[in-house]
VEXLUM-526692 format. One record per residue (C-alpha): residue number from 1; residue in one letter; x, y, z. Coordinates in Angstrom, 1 decimal. Each point is the difference from the previous one (the first is absolute). Layout:
! residues N
+------+------+--------+--------+--------+
| resi | resn |      u |      v |      w |
+------+------+--------+--------+--------+
|  NUM |    a |      X |      Y |      Z |
...
+------+------+--------+--------+--------+
//
This chain:
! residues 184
+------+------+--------+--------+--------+
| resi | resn |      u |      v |      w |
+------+------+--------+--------+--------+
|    1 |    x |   -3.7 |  -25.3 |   -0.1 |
|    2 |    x |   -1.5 |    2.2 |   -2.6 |
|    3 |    x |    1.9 |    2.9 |   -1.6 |
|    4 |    x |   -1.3 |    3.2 |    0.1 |
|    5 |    x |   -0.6 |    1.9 |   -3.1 |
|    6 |    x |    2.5 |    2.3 |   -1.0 |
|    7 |    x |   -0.5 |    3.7 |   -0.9 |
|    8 |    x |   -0.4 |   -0.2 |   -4.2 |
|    9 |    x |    2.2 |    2.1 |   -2.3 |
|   10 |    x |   -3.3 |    1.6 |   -1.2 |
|   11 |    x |   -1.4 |    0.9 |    3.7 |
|   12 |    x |    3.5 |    1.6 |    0.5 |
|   13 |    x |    0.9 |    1.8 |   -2.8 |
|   14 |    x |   -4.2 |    0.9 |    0.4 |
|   15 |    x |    0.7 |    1.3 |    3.6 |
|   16 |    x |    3.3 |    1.9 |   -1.0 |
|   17 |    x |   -2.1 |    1.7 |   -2.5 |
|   18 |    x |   -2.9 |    1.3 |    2.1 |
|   19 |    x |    2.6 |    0.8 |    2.6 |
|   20 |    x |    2.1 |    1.7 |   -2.3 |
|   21 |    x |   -2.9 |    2.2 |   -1.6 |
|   22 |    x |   -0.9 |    0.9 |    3.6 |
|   23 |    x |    3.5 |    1.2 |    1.1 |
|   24 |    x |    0.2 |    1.9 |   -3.3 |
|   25 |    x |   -3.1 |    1.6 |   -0.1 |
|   26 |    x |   -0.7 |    0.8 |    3.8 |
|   27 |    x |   -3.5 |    0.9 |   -0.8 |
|   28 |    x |   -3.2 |   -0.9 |    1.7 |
|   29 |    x |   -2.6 |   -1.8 |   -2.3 |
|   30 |    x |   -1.2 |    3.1 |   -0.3 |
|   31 |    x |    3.2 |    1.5 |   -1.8 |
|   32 |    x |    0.7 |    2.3 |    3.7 |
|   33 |    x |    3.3 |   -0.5 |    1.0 |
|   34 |    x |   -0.1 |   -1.3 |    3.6 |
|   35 |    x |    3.6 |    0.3 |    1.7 |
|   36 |    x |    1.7 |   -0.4 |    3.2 |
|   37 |    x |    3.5 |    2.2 |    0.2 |
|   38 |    x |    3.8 |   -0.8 |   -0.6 |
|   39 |    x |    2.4 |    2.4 |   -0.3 |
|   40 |    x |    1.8 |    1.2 |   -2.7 |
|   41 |    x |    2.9 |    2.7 |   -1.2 |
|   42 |    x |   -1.3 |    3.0 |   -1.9 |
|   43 |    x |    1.0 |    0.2 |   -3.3 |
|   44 |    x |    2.1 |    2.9 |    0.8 |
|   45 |    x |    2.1 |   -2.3 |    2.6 |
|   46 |    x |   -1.7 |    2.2 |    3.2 |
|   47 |    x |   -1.9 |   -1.4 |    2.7 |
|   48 |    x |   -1.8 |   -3.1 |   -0.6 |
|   49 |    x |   -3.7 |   -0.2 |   -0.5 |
|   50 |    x |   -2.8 |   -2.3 |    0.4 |
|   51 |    x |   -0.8 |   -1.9 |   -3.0 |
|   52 |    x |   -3.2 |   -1.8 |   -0.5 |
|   53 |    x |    0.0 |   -4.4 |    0.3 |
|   54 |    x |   -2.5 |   -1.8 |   -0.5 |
|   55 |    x |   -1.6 |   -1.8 |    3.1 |
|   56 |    x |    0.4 |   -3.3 |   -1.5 |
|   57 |    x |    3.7 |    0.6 |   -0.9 |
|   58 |    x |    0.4 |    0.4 |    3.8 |
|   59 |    x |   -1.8 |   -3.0 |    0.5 |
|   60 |    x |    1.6 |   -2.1 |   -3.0 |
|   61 |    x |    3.2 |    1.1 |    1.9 |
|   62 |    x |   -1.1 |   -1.3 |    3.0 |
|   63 |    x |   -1.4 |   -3.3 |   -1.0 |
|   64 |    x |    3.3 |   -0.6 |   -1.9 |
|   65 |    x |    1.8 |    0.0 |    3.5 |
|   66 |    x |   -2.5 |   -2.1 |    1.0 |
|   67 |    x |    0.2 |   -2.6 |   -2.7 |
|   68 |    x |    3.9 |    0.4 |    0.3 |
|   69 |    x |    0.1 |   -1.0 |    3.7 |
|   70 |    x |   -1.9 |   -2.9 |   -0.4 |
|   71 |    x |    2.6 |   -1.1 |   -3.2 |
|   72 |    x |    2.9 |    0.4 |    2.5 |
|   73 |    x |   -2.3 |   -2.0 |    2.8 |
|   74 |    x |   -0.6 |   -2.9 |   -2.4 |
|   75 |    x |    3.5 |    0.3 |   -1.4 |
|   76 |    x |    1.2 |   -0.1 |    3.8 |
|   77 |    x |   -2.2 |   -3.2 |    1.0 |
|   78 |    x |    1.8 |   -1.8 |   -2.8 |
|   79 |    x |    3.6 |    0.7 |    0.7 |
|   80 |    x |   -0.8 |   -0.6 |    3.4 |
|   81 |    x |   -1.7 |   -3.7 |   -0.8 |
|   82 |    x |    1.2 |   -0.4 |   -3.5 |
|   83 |    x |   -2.2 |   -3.2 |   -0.2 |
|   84 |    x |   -3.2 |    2.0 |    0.1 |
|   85 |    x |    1.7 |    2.0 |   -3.2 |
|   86 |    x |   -2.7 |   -1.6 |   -2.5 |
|   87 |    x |   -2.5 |    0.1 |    3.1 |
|   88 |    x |    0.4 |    4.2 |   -0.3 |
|   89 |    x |    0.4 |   -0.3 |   -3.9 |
|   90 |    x |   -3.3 |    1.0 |   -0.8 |
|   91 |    x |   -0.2 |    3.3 |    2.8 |
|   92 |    x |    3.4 |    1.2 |   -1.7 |
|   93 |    x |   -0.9 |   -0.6 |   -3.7 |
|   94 |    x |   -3.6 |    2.0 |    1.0 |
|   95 |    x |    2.0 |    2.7 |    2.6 |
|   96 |    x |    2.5 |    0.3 |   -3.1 |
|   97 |    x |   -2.7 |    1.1 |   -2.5 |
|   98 |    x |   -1.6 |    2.2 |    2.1 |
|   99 |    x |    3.3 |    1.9 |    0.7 |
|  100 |    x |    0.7 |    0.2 |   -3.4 |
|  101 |    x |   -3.2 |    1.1 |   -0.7 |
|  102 |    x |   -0.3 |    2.8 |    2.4 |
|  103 |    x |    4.1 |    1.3 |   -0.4 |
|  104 |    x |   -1.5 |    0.6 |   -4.1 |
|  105 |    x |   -2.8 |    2.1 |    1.5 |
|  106 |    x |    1.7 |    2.0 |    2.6 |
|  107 |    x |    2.4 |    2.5 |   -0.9 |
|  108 |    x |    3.4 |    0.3 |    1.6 |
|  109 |    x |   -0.4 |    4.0 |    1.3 |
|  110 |    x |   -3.5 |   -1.5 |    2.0 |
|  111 |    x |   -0.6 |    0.5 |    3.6 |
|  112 |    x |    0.1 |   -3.3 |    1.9 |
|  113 |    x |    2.7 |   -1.9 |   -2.8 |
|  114 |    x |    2.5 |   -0.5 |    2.6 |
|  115 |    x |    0.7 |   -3.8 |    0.2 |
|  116 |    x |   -1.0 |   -2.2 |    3.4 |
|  117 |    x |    2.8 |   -1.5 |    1.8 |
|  118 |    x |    0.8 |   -3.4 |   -1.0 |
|  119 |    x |   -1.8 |   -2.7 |    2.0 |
|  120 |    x |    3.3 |   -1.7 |    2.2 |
|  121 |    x |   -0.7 |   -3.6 |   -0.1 |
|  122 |    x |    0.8 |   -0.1 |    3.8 |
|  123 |    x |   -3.1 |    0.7 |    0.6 |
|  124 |    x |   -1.8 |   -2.7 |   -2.2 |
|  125 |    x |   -0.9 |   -2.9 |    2.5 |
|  126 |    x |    2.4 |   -3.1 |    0.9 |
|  127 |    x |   -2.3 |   -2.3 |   -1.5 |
|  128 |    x |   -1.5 |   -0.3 |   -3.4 |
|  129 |    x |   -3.4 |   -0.4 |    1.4 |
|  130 |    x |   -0.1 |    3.0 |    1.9 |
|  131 |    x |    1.9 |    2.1 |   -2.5 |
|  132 |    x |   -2.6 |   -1.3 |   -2.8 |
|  133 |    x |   -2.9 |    1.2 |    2.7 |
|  134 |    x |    1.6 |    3.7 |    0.7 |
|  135 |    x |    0.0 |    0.1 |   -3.6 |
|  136 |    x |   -3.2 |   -0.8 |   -0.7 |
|  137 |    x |   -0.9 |    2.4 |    2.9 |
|  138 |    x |    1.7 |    3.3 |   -1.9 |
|  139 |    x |   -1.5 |   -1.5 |   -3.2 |
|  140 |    x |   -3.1 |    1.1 |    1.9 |
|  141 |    x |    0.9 |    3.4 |    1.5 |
|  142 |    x |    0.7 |    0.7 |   -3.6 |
|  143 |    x |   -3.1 |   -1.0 |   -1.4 |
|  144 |    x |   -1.8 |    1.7 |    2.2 |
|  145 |    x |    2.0 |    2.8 |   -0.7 |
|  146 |    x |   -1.0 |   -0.2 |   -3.5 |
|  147 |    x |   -3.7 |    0.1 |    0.2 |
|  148 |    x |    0.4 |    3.0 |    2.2 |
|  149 |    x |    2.2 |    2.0 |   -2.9 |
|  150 |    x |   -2.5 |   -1.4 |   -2.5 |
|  151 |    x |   -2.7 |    2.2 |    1.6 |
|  152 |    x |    2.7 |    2.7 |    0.0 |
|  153 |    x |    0.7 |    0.1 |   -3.6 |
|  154 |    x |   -1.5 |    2.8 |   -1.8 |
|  155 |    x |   -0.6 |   -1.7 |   -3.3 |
|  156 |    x |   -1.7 |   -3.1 |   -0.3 |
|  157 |    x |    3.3 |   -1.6 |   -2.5 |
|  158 |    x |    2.4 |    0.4 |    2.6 |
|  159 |    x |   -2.5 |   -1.0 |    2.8 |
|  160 |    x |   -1.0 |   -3.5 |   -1.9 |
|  161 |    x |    3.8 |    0.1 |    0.0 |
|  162 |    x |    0.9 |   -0.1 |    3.4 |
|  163 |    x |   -3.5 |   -2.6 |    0.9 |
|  164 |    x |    2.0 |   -2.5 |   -2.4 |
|  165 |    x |    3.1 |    0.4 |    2.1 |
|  166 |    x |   -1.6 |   -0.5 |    3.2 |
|  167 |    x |   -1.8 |   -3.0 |   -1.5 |
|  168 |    x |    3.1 |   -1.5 |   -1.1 |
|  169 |    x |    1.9 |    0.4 |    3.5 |
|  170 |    x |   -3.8 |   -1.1 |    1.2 |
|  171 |    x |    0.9 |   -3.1 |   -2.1 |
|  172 |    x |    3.8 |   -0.2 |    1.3 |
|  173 |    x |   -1.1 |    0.3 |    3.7 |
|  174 |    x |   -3.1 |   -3.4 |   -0.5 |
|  175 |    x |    2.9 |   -2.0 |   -1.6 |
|  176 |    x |    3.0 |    0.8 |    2.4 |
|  177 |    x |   -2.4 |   -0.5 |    2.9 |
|  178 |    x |   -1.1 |   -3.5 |   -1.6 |
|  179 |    x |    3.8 |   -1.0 |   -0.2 |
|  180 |    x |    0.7 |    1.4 |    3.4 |
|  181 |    x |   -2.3 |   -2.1 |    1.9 |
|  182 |    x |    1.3 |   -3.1 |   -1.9 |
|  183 |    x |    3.3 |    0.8 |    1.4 |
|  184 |    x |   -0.4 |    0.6 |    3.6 |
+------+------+--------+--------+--------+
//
């Protein structure tokens, strides 16, 4: 079985910065701030207002759930079938990054930060080979996922961003189905 590559230390600390600019600066290339709304108090304590985010904060924020909930899935799949737990290895190491990645980018006050609910591992299939398939399966959803928020982005960083991620669970999806069908 070959290993997948893993995300380098210089394509993530590349990707934090990119992403990091682009929650910072909520500009358009163009130097135009482009915002969706969140509120906030007034600094006088009165009624809250509606401060400008940046779309792709929203949609860092969202991705980060994303990415979250598959972590708990794979994390779920292997305390359900702990044999299978250097199976997974390489989807949490790679789920793991891209969490930490996007928790850098997105700030705490951002619309959409709210954790998933953990995965229960109830629901993980009996069997390894069918848990290793519905694995692969939301590997999938979630790359396909990806390329859609990639054509979302507003800048291209944060949008080359998001294609690597849904290449990676692109990756993680080919392999776990590989495995799967082995273990039927």
């Amino acid at each position: 079985m070959r290993t997948p590559p893993r995300l380098s230390r210089r394509a993530a600390v590349g990707g934090v910065s990119a992403l990091t600019a682009l929650v910072v600066a909520g500009c358009t290339e163009e130097g135009e701030p482009r915002a969706v709304s969140s509120p906030t108090a007034t600094a006088t304590g009165g009624t809250p207002t509606r401060a400008p985010v940046p779309p792709d904060v929203a949609l860092a924020a969202a991705v980060l759930r994303g990415e979250q909930a598959m972590l708990d899935r794979v994390a779920a799949t292997a305390r359900r079938h702990p044999r299978l737990a250097d199976t997974v290895a390489g989807a949490r190491s790679t789920h793991r990054a891209h969490v930490r990645l996007l928790r850098e980018a997105v700030p705490d006050g951002a619309p959409s930060r709210t954790p998933a609910r953990p995965f229960p591992a109830g629901q993980v299939p009996r069997r390894p080979g069918p848990a290793l398939a519905a694995l692969a399966r939301a590997e999938t959803r979630l790359s396909d996922e990806g390329q859609l928020n990639a054509v979302r982005a507003e800048s291209g960083s944060f949008a080359r961003v998001l294609a690597s991620m849904a290449a990676a669970s692109a990756q993680q999806a080919a392999r776990l189905a590989d495995v799967a069908a082995d273990r039927r």
